[in-house]
PLY file of the C-alpha trace (Angstrom):
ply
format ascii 1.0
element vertex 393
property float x
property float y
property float z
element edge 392
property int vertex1
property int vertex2
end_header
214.63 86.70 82.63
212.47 86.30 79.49
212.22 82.27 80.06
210.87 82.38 83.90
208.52 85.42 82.62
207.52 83.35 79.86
206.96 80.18 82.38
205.15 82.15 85.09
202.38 83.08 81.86
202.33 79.51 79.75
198.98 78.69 78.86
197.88 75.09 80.10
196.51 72.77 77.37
192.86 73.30 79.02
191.24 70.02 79.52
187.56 68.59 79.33
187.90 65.55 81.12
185.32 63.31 82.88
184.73 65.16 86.78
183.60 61.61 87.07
182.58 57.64 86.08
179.40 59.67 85.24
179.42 62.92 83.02
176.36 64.05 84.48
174.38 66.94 82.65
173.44 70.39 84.62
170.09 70.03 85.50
168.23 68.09 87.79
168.69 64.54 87.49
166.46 61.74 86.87
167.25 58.21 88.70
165.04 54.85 88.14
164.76 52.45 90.54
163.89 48.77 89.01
163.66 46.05 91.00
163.48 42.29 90.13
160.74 40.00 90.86
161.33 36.13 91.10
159.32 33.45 89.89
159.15 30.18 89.46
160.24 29.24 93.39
158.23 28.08 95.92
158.62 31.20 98.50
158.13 33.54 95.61
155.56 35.89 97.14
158.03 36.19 99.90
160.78 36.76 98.60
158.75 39.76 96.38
157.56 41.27 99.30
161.21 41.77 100.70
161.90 43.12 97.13
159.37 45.64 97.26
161.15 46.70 101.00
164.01 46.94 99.29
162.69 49.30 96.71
160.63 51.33 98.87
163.50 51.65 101.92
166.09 53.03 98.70
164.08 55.37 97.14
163.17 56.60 100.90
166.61 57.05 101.39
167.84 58.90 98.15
164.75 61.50 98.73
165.80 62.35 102.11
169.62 62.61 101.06
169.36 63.88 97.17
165.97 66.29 97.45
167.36 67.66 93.78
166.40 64.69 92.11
163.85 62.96 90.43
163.18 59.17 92.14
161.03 57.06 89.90
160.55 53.49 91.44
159.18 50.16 89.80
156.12 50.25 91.07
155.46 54.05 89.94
156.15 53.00 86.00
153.48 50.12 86.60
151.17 52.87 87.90
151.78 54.94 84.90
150.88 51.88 82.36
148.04 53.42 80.78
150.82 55.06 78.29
151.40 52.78 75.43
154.65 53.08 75.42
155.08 51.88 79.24
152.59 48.96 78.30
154.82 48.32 75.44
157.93 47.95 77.16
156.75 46.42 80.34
154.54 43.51 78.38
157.69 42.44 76.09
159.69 42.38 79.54
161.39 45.89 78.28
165.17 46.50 78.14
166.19 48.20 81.16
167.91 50.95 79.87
165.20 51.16 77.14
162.80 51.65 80.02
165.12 54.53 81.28
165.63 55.82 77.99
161.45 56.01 77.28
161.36 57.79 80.60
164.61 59.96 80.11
166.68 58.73 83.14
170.13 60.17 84.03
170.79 57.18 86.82
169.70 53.66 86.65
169.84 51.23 89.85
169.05 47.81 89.62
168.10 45.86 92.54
167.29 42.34 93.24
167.42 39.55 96.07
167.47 35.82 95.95
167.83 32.89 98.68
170.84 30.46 99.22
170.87 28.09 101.68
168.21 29.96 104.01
170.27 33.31 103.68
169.42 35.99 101.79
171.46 37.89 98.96
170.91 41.27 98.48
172.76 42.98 95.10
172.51 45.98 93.41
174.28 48.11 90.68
174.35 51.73 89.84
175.16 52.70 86.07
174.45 55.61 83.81
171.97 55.61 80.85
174.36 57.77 78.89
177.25 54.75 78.19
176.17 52.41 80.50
179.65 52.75 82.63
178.76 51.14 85.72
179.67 52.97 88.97
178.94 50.73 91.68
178.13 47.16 92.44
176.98 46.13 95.96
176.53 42.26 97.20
175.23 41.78 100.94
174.49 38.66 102.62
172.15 38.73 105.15
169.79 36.12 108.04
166.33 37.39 107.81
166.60 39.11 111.57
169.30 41.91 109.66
167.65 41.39 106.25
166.08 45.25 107.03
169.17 46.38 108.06
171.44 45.54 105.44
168.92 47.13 102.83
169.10 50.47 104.94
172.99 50.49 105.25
172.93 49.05 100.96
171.08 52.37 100.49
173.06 54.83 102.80
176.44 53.83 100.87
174.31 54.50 97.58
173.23 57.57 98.65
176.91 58.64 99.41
178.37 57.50 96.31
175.76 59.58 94.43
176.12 62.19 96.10
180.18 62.14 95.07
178.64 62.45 92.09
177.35 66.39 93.08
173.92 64.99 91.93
172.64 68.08 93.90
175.45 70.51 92.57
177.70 72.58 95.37
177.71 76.26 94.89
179.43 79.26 96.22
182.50 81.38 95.82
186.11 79.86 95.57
189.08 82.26 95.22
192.63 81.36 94.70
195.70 84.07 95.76
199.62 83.52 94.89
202.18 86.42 95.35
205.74 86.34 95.20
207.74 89.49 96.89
211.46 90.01 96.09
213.44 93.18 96.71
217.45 93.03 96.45
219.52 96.42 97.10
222.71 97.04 96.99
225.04 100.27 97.64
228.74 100.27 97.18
230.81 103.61 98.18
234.51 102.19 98.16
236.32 100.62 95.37
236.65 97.00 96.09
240.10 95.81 96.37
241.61 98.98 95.14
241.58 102.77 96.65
239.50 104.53 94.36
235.92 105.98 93.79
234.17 102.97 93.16
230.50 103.52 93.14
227.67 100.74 92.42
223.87 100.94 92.92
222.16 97.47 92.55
218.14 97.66 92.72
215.95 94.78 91.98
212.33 94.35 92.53
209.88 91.65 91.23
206.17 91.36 91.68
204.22 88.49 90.65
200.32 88.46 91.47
197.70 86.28 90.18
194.43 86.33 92.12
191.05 84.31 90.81
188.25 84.95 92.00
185.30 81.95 90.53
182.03 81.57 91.69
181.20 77.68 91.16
177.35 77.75 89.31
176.71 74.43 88.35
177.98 70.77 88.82
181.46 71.81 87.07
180.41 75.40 84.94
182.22 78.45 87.49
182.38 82.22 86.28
184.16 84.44 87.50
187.47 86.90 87.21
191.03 86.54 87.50
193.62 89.82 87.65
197.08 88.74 86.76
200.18 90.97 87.00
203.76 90.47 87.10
206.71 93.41 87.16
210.61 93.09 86.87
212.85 96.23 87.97
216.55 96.43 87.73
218.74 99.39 87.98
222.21 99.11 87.81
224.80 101.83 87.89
228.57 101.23 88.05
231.47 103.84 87.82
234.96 103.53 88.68
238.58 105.78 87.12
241.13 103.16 88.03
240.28 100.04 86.51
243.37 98.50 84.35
242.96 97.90 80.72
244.95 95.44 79.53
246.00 95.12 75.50
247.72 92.70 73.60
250.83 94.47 71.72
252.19 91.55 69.52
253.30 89.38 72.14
253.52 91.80 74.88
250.31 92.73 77.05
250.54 96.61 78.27
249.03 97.86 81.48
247.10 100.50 80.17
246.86 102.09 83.80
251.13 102.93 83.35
249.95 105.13 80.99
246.47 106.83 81.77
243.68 106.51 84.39
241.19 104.35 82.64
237.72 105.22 82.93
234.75 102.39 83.49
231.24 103.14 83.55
228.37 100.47 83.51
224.22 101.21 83.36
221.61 98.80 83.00
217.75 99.24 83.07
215.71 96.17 82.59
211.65 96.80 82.37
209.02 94.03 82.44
205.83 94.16 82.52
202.36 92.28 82.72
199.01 92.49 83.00
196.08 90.15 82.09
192.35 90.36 83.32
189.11 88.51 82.77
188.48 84.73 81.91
187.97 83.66 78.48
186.59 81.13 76.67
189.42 78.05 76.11
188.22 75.77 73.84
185.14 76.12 72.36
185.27 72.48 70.18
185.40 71.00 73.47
182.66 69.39 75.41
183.07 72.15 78.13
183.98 74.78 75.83
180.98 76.94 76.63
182.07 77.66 79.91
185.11 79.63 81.61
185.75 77.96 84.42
185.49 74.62 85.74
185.29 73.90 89.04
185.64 69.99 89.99
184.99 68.31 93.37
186.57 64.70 94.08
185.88 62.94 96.88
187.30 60.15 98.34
184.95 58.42 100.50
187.40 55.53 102.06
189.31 58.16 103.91
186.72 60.98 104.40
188.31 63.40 102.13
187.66 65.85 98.68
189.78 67.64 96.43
188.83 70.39 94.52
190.38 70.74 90.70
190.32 74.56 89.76
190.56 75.16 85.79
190.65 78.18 83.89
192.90 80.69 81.39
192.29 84.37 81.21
192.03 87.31 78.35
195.50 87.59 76.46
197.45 90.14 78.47
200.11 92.36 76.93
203.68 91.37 78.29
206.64 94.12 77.72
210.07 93.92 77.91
213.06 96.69 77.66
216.64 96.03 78.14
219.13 99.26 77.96
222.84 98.36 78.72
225.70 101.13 78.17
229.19 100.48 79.33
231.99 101.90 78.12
236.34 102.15 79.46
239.44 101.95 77.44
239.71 100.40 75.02
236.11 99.43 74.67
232.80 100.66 74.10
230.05 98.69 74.73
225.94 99.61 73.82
222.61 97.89 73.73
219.12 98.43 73.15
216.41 96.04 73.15
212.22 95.51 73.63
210.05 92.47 73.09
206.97 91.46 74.09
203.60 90.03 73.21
200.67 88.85 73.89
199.80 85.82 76.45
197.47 84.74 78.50
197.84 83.19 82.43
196.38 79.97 83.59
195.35 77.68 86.72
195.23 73.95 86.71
195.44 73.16 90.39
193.83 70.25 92.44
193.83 71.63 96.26
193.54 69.51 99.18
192.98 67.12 100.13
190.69 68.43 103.17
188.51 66.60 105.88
185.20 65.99 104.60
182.70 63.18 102.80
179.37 64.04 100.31
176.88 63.89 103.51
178.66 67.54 104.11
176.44 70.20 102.95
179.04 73.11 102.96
182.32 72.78 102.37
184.64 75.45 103.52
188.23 76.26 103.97
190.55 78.83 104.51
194.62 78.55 104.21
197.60 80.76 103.33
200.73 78.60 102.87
203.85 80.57 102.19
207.04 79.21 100.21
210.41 80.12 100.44
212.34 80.62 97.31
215.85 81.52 96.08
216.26 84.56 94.35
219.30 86.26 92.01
220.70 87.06 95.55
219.21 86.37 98.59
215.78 85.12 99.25
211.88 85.73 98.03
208.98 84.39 98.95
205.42 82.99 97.35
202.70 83.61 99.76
198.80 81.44 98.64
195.55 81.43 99.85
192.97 79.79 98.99
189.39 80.38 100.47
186.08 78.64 99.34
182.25 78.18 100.91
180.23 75.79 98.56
176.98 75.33 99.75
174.26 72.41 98.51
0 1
1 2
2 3
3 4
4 5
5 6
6 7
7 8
8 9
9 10
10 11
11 12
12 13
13 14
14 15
15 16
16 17
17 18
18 19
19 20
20 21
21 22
22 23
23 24
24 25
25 26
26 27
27 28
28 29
29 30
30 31
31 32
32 33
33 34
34 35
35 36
36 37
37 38
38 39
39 40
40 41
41 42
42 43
43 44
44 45
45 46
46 47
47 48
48 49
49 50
50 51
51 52
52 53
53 54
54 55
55 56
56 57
57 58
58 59
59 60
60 61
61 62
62 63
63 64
64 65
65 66
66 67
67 68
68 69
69 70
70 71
71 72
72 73
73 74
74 75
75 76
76 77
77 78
78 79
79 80
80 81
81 82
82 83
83 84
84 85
85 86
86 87
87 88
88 89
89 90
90 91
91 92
92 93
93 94
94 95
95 96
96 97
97 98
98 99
99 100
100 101
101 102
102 103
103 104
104 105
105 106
106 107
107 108
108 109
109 110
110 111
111 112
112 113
113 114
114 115
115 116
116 117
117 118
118 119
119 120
120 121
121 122
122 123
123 124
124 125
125 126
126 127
127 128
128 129
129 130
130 131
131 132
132 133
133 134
134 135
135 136
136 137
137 138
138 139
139 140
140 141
141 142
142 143
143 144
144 145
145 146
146 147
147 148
148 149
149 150
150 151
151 152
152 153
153 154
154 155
155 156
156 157
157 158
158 159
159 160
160 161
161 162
162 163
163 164
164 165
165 166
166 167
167 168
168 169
169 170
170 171
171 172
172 173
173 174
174 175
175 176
176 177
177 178
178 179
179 180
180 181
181 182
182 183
183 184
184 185
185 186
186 187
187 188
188 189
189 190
190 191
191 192
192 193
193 194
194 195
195 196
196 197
197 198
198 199
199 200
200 201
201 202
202 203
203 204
204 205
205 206
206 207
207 208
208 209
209 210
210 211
211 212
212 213
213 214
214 215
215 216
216 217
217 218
218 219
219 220
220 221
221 222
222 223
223 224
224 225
225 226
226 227
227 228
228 229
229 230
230 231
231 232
232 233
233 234
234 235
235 236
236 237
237 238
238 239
239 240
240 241
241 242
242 243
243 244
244 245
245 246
246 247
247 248
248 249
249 250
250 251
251 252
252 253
253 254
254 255
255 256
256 257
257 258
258 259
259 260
260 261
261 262
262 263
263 264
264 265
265 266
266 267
267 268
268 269
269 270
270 271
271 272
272 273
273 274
274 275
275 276
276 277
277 278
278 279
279 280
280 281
281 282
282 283
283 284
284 285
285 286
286 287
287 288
288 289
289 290
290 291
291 292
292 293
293 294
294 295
295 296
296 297
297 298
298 299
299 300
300 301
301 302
302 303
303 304
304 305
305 306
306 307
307 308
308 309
309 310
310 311
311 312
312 313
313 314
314 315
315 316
316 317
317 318
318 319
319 320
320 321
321 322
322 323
323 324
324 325
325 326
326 327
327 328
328 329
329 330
330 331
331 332
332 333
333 334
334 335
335 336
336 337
337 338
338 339
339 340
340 341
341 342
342 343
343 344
344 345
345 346
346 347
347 348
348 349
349 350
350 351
351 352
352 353
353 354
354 355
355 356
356 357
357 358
358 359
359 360
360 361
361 362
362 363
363 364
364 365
365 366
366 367
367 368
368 369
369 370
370 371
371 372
372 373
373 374
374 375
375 376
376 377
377 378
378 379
379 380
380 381
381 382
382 383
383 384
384 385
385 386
386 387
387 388
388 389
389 390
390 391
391 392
């Protein structure tokens, strides 16, 4: 019993991993929009003006679908030119991501658009300033009659991705149930197999319980609580006056019984216990050490769908053991006694879903109770989970 008790309560190597391509800080986000002018053709000033569509129609778009961010365009860093630093930059034909850096940008998203052949190429890539990972590249080909078009449906699929990002974080309360029932009896009034007393009483009872309840604060940070407890019961009392004891005599084995009524009587009490509450802090050397919880949402825009990774360990909770066993017959005595315990603390690592939905989605909500059947010592138990959430952007 001491190695599923000790499974049920293993801590989880807690990890910090990436939510995402882009490790986004908790704040409100900055995103530049730079687009490239050509020069040096002969349809130049048209081709510019499109540009400037282009720009215009994706920072349109990104306001109306990320309100929690900060859009700065092209054309607004040539308004703001009367800092040095801007002049700087712009007049030596700046870096890109030094531009981003100067203006401390989260998101960069380069666009441009060039001519083949009478058709137009629109492209575009989305990257972070942080490490310059890039997260999406986007190549359209377009006639001038869908030109408009294909920069509208270019910036609708950006907006989407970013918003997989959480740029404006979901919020609410997530909480996370799993109980596991199992009650064996067992009462015995006749000697089996022989016509005596026999008398047995079998009782076993376990109880395992974790529920978490988080509340999901930031882009990943939750808080929250989580009330662990797990209980193991068994009673067993055995007496019988007619069991044969059998001894070797030199080479002879004697039926004991031929010469007295033997006497057998067997008791066992087993008590575990344990009981852990609160979240703690896992790792604080790690990039997300500072917070309890992390809460993790993963879409997966192909098929329309999210996941949500729950992490999180508790407070060290005491665990208890207690093991009596007494039995004792001819020509043996038999006697135990022993406790153990410690301390240990419970943990979650679960990804849940996946569940109909894409980043457009505002709220996100879902309620299920699965139950799973499970073999026990003797007969059968059961693990009944729920998991409830409404996050809210």
């Amino acid at each position: 019993m001491k190695i599923a008790t000790i499974l049920f309560i293993l801590v989880f190597p807690f990890l910090a991993a990436k939510a995402q391509k882009f490790n986004l800080p908790d704040r409100k986000i900055k995103i530049l929009i730079m687009s490239s002018e050509v020069t040096k053709v002969a349809n130049a000033n048209e081709i510019n003006a499109y540009v400037g569509t282009f720009e215009k129609i994706v920072a349109q778009v990104l306001s109306d679908n990320i309100p929690c961010a900060s859009i700065i365009t092209r054309r607004e860093i040539i308004e703001w030119m009367e800092y040095d630093r801007m002049k700087e930059l712009m007049g030596a034909g700046g870096n890109f991501n030094e531009i981003a850096g100067a203006l401390g940008c989260d998101i960069l998203i380069s666009l441009s658009l060039g001519e083949i052949g009478g058709n137009y190429i629109l492209s575009g890539s989305t990257m972070s300033e942080r490490n310059a990972s890039v997260l999406e590249r986007d190549s359209r080909k377009s006639d001038i009659k869908n030109l408009v078009d294909e920069m509208e449906k270019y910036s609708n699929n950006l907006a989407k991705q970013l918003l997989a990002l959480e740029i404006c974080p979901y919020k609410g309360d997530f909480t996370f149930t799993s109980t596991y029932n199992y009650d064996f009896k067992e009462v015995d009034t006749g000697l089996p197999e022989k016509d005596c007393d026999f008398e047995r009483a079998t009782t076993v009872k376990k109880v395992k319980s974790e529920t978490w309840t988080l509340q999901k604060v930031t882009r990943i940070q939750a808080d929250g609580n989580v009330v662990a407890f797990f209980d193991f019961n068994d009673e067993t009392k055995t007496h019988s006056n007619c069991y044969h004891c059998q001894l070797m005599e030199g080479d002879y084995l004697l039926d004991q019984f031929e010469k007295e009524r033997a006497t057998t009587n067997e008791s066992a009490t087993i008590t575990e216990t344990y009981d852990a509450k609160g979240l703690a802090n896992p790792d604080p050397e790690s990039s997300y050490g500072k917070y309890h919880a992390i809460i993790k949402i993963m879409f997966d825009i192909p098929a329309n769908t999210y996941t949500i990774k729950v992490q999180a360990i508790s407070n060290p909770g005491k665990y208890t053991h207690k093991s009596e066993y007494r039995k004792k017959g001819c020509p043996y005595f038999k006697d135990s006694d022993n406790e153990w315990g410690g301390i240990y603390p419970v943990s979650i690592d679960r990804v849940h879903g996946p569940f109909p939905g894409n980043p457009f989605d505002k709220t996100l909500k879902q309620s299920i109770t699965k139950e799973y059947p499970e073999k026990a010592d003797k007969g059968k138990g059961n693990t009944i989970e729920t998991i409830e959430f409404n996050l809210t952007r």
